[in-house]
N, C-alpha and C positions, 0 to 999 in steps of 0.2 A: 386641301393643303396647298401651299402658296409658296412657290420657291423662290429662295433671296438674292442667291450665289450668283457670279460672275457669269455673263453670257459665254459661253463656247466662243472658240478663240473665231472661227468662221461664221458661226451664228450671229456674234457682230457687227463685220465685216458684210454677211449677206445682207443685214437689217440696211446699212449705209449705201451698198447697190439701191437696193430697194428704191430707198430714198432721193436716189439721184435718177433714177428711171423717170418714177414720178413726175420730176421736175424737166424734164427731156419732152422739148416739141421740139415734130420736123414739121418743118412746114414748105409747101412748093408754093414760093411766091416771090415777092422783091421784099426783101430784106429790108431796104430804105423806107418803108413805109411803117416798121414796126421797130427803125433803130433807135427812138427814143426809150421805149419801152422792154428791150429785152437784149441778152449779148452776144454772140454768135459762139457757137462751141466747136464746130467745124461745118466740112461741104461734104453730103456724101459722094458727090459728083456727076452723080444727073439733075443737076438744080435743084435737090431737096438740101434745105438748110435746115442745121441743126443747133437751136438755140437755148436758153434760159429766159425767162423774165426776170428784171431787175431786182425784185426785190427776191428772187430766189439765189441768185448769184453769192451771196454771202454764204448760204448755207450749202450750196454745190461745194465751195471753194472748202469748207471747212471737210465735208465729207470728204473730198480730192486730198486734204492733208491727213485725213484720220487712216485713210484707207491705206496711205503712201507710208505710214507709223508702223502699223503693222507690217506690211513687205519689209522693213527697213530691219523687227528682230530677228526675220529668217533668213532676208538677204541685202546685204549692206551696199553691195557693191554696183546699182542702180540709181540714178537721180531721179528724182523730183520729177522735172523736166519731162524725160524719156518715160517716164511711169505714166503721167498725165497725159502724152503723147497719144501709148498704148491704151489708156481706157478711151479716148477720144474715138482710134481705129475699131475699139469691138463694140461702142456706140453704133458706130457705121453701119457695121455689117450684122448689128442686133444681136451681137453675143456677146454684148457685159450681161452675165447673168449669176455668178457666181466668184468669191472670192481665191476659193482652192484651185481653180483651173487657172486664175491670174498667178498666182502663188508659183505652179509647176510648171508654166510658160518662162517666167524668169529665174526659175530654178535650174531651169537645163537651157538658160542659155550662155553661150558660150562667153567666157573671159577675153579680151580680146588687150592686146601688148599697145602702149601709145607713148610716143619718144614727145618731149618739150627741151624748148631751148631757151635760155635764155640770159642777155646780158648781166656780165658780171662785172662788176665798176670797179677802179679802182686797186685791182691787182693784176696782174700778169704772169706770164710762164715766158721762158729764156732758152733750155735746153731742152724741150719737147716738142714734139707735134699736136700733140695732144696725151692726157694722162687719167688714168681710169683708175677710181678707188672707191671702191664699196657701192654698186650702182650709182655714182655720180661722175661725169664724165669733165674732165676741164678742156677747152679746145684754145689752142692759140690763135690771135685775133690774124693774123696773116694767114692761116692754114684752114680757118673756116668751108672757103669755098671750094678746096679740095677733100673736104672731110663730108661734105653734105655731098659731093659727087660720088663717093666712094659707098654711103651709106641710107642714099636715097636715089632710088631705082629710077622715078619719076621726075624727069629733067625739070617738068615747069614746077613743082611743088618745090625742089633745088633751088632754082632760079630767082622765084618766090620769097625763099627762106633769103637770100643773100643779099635782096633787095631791101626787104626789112632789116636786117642785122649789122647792116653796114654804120659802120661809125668813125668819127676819126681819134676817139676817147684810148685812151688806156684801159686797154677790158682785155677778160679772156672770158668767153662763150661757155656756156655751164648747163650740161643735158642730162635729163633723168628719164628713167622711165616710172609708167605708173599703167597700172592692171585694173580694169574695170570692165564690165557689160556695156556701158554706152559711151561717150563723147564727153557729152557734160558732165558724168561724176568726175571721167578720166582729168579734166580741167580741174573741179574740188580737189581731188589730190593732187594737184600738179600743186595748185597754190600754197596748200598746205605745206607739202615738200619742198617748196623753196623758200616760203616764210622761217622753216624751221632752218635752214641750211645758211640763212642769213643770219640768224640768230646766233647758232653755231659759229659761224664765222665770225661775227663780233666780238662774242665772247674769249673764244682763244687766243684771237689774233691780236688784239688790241690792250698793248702792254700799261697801259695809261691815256687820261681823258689830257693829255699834253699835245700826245702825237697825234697830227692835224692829219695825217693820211686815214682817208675814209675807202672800206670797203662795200659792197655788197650788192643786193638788188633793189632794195627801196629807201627811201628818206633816206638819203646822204648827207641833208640838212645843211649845204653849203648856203651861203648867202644866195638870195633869189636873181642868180641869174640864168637860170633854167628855163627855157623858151623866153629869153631874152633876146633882140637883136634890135641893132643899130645900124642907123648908115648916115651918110652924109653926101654932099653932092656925086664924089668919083670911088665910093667907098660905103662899101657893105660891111657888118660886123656883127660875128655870128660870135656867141658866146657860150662859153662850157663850165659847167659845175666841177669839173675835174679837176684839182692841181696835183696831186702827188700821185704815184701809185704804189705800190709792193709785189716783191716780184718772191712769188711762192715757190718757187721750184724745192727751196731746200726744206721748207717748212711743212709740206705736204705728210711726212712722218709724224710731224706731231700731231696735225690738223685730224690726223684719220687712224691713227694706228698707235699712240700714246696710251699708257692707264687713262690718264687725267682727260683725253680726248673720247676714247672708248667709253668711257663713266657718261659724261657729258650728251653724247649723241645718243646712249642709250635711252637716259632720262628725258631729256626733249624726244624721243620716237616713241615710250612708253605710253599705254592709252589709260590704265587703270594704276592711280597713283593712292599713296598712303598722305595722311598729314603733313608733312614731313618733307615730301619729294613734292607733294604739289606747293609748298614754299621756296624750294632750292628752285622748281621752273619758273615760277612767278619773280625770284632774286637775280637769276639768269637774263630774263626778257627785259627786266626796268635796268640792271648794269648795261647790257647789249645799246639799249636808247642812248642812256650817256654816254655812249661810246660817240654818238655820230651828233651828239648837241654842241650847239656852237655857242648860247649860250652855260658861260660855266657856272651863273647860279641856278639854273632849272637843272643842268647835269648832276651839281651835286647836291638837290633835293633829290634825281632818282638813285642817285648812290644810296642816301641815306632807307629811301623807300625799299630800295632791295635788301637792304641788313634789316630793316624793322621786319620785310615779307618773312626771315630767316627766325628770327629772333624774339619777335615781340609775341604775349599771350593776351589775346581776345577774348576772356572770358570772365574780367574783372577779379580776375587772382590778384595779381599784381597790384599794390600799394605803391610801389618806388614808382621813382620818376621813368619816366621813358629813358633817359640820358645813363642814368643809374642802372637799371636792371641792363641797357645793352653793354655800357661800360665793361659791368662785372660778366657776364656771357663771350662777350667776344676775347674779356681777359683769361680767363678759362679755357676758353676753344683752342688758343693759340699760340699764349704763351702757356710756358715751362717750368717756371719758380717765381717765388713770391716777390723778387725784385723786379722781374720782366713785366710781370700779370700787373703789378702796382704801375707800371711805365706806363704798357697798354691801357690799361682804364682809365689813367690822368688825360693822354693823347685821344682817347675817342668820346672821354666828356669835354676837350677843348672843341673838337671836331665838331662835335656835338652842340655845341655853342654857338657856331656859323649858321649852322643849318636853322636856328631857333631865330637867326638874325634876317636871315633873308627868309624865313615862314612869316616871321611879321612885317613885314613891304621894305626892310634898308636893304639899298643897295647893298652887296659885297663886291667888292673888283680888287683884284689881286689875290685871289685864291687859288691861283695855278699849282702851288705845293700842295697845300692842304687838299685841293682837290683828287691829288694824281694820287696821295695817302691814300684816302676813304676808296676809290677806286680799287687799288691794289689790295686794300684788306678785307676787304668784301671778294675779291676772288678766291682769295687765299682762306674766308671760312668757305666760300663754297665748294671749294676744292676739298677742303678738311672731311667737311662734311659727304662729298663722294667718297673719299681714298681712306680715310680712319676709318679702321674696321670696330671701336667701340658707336664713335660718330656711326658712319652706318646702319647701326645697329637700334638704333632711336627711329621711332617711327613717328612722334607724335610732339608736339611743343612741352608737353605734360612729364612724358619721358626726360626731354631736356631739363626739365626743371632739376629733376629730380637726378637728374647726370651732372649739372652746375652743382647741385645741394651735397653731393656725395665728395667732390672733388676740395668744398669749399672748406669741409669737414674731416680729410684725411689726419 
């Protein structure tokens, strides 16, 4: 009888040791004599080196990711990195020999708390010292280096911190924390959590693609004067992407503590999304870009892109135009009675009509209204679509269809 079924979850796992054993020389010798031919894996440290042959390297490196797949369904919160680290040391000491002991080594070990800082362009604080809401922390750019004395023990790591952070920009200092077993994941979600926090921030803050004040941590997309400098005989000149700022003190209620904000931050932190909500974050991320494009005909192709992410069906249902089916959807979503709903459709198939002009290579210049429109009504469904509790209640593009089709038929 011959069995077909899945290997055992560590029967797998052991088969990939195996494999990678196999492929493990040590060898006491000079190295430079066989570094054409093979790659170093580490030192055990009495001059026995520990290496692969070249043409096994591929297959190490695959086993090193197969193995790091599985820790990863039982325990998430370890890198890559640090995992590869650890089989390297029980190489060492000749106890890779099992998966389950790797498994209950980083199972009990400890979670460990890690702070990150990081510049925030472009807007500022006036009547605090600093301002704490929902694990994110805002620090004023004056009070920085009484804040890192206060809340880091370690004078040269202070010291350190205030030497890199020094600017003479419009910023206010913006620190999270983030919970992981090693270093390197704790960085993964650092990035994570500030990519997300700048998104958030674009999104709220940014009342129309008019207003030239740019916020946040990455691509401010000012013209490239950004490690830009000049000089001249008696004259240095140092250039900054900065010109405006915003000063948050009063806005911070909406930013963190609003329906419309609360909706928003939960969506962009959610990890397991329905049809639905993975369109509203994908509508989110391409608005948030237009936000900081200096270009306003590429801004308002991603305006347009973020209503089609909300709106449009991929699945060859659809006969109407593009122009047509969004028209009639967004007229639906937003307006109220059959004179409004007729206004709205006429307005977002003109709109609609730009967008089709600059997809096929004419210039447009002079779209600053139409621009700042398509912007604002594209927040205004994805707002709908957080805060209406029927909206809401649509999980899927198919649903919608079928919530325009009901509506269209009252």
């Amino acid at each position: 009888m011959t069995w077909t079924g899945y290997l055992p979850f560590t029967m797998k796992e052991d088969k990939l040791i195996g494999i990678m054993k196999s492929k493990t020389i040590f060898a006491n010798c000079d190295f430079n004599k066989y570094s054409s031919k093979c790659r170093p894996i580490t030192n055990v440290g009495d001059g026995t080196l520990i290496y692969v042959l070249n043409e096994d390297t591929k297959e190490w490196d695959n086993c090193i990711n197969e193995l790091y797949k599985s820790l990863y369904k039982v325990e998430k919160d370890v890198s890559l990195q640090e995992f590869t680290s650890y089989i390297h040391r029980l190489i060492c000491f000749n106890e890779f020999n099992d998966f389950e002991s790797i498994k209950k080594y980083y199972q009990n070990y400890p979670m460990k708390e890690y702070n990150f800082i990081k510049v925030a362009y472009g807007i500022t604080i006036k009547d605090s010292e600093y301002i704490e809401y929902k694990g994110v922390t805002l620090i004023r750019k004056d009070f920085i280096g009484e804040y890192l004395d206060l809340n880091i023990s370690d004078n040269e790591i202070a010291s350190h911190f205030i030497k890199k952070l020094k600017t003479d920009n419009d910023v206010v200092y913006m620190k999270i924390k983030c919970v992981a077993k090693d270093s390197d994941k704790a960085q993964e979600y650092a990035v994570e959590k500030f990519k997300l926090i700048d998104t958030c921030f674009r999104f709220l803050l940014k009342y129309n693609n008019s207003d030239k004040v740019r916020f946040g941590f990455y691509n401010l997309n000012y013209e490239s004067t950004s490690g830009m400098y000049g000089y001249s005989n008696d004259v240095f000149i140092s250039m900054s992407e900065l010109k405006d700022s915003m000063c948050i003190d009063t806005l911070l209620g909406y930013l963190f503590e609003s329906e419309a904000s609360n909706k928003v931050w939960e969506l962009m932190e959610k990890k397991y999304l329905n049809d639905m909500e993975s369109r509203l974050k994908a509508s989110i991320i391409w608005i948030s870009e237009a936000a900081h494009q200096n270009d306003d005909a590429i801004a308002y192709m991603q305006c347009f892109l973020a209503l089609e992410s909300i709106l449009m069906e991929q699945d060859g249902f659809i006969n109407k135009s593009i122009a047509a089916q969004l028209s009639e959807y967004v007229a639906f979503i937003i307006g109220t009675g059959k004179t409004e709903r007729k206004g709205i459709e006429k307005e977002i198939k003109d709109l609609y009509s730009i967008r089709s002009t600059i997809a096929h290579g004419k210039n447009k210049n002079g779209i600053d209204q139409q621009l700042d429109r398509i912007f604002l009504i594209v927040k205004i469904i994805i707002f709908k679509f957080l805060t209406d509790k029927k909206l809401m209640n649509i999980h899927n593009v198919k649903e919608l269809r079928e919530y325009i089709t009901d509506l269209k038929f009252e």
